[in-house]
C-alpha positions in Angstrom: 16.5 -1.4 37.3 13.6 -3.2 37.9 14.8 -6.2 35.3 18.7 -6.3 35.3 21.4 -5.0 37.6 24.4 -3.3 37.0 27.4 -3.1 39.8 30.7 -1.3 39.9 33.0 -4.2 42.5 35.9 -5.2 42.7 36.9 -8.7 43.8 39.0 -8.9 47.1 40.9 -12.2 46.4 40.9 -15.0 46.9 37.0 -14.6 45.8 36.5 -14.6 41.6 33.8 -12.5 39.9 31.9 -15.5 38.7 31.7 -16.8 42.3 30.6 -13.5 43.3 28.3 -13.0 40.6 26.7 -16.5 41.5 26.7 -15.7 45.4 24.3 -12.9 44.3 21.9 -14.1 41.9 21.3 -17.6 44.1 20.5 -15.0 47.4 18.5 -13.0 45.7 16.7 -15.6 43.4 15.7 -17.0 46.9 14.3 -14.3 48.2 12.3 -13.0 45.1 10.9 -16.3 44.4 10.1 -16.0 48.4 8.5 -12.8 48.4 6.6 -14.1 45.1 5.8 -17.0 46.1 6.9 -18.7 43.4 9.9 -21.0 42.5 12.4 -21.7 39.3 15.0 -19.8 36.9 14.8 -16.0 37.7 18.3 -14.9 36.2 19.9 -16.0 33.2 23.1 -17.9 33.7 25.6 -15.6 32.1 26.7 -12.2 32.8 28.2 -9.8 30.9 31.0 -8.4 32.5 33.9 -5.9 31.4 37.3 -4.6 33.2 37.7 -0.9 33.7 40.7 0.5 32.0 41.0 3.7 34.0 39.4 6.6 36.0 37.9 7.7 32.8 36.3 4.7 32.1 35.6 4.4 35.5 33.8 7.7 35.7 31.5 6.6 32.4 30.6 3.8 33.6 29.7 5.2 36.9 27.3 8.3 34.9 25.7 5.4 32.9 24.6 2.8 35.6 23.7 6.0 37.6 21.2 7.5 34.7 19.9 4.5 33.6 16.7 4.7 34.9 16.0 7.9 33.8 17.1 6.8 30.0 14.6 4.3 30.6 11.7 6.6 31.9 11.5 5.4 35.1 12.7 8.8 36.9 13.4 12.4 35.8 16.2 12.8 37.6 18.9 9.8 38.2 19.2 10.9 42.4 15.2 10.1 42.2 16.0 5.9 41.7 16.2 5.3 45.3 18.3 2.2 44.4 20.8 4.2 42.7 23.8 5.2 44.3 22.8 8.8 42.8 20.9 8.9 45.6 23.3 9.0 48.5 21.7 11.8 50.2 20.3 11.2 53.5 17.2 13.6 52.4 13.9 10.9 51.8 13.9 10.2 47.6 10.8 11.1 47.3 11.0 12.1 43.4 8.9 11.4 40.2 9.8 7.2 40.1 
């Protein structure tokens, strides 16, 4: 999503969400200010964060973050979002995005 990220993990210990969570938004911070050219706050400190319960959940969770971007009118099809993991095919996503 081109302003927020959603992420299916899970933390191998002895490594904590939070620290993980952090790990990510400081690298890529960095670089987007970089590549910008520009400098400051890019994320907002907290996260929102929730534990899956099972392989239902699981799977929910997994068919929202995966249509996401078409709910938001960014693609047609949620295997068009070439940085979805809908679009594991080795085929070039060349879609509608």
């Amino acid at each position: 999503m081109p302003n927020h990220v959603h992420v299916l993990t899970t933390p191998i210990v002895p490594h904590t969400l939070s620290a993980i969570v952090h790990s990510w938004k400081s690298f890529t911070a960095l670089r987007i200010n970089r590549t910008l050219g520009r400098h400051g706050m890019l994320w907002f400190p907290e996260y929102f964060d929730r534990r899956i319960r099972d392989e239902s959940h699981f799977e929910r969770a997994l068919h929202y973050i995966e249509t996401n971007a078409v709910t938001a009118g960014l693609c047609t099809r949620a295997e068009d979002w070439p940085h979805s993991s809908a679009a594991r095919s080795t085929q070039s996503n060349e879609g509608e995005c």
